[in-house]
C-alpha positions in Angstrom: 0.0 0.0 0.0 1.6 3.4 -1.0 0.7 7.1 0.0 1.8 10.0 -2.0 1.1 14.1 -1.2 2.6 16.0 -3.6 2.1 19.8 -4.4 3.1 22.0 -7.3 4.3 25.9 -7.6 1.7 28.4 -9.7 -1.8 27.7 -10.6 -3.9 27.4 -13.8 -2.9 25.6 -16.8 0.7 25.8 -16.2 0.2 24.0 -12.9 -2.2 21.7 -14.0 0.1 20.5 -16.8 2.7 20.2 -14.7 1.1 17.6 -12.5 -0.3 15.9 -14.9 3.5 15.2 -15.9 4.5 14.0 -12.6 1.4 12.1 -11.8 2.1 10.3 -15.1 5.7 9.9 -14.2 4.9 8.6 -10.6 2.0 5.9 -11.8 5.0 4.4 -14.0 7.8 4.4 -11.7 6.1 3.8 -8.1 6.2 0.1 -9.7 9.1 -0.2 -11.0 11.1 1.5 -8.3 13.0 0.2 -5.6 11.7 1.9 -3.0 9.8 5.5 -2.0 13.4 7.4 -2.5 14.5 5.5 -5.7 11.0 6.5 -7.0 10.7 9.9 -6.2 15.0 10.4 -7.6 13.9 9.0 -10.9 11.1 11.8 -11.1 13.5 14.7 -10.0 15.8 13.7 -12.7 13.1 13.3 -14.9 11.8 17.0 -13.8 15.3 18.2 -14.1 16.1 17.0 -17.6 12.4 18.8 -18.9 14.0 22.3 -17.6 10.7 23.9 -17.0 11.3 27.1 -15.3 10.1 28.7 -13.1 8.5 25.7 -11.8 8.9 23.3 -8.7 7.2 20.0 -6.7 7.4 19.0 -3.4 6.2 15.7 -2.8 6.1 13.1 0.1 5.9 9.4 -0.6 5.4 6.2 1.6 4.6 2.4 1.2 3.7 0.1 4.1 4.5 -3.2 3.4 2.4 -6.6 4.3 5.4 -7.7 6.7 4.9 -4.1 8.3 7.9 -2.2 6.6 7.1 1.2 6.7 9.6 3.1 3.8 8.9 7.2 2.9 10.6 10.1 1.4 10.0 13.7 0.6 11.5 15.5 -2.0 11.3 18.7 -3.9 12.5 20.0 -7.4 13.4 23.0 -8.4 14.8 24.4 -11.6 17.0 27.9 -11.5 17.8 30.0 -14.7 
């Protein structure tokens, strides 16, 4: 089971676009990641790479395991020009 709280910088279409990006991103990688921090590095790099300025996410991730393992991270992203 997984929890993610994530928030984006601006609002309108801009934003909006912007977390459509990560919330397609985070469906494909919370799978195939290691772990909360693996998934939420591959985004930043991901985030990074786009160089959308102006623009940042913070974001907070955890998975609770059927053995009881509780795993989280928090991360934010932010692009200077």
């Amino acid at each position: 089971m997984g929890f993610a709280l994530g928030d984006v910088s601006g609002k309108g279409a801009p934003a909006a676009l912007l977390t459509a990006i990560v919330q397609g991103m985070f469906t494909v990688l919370a799978e195939a990641a290691s772990g909360p921090a693996d998934a939420l590095a591959h985004i930043n790099r991901g985030l990074v790479r786009r160089a959308i300025e102006s623009r940042f996410v913070t974001m907070f991730y955890a998975t609770l395991k059927a053995d009881g393992t509780f795993c989280y991270t928090n991360a934010g992203t932010m692009r200077r020009s």
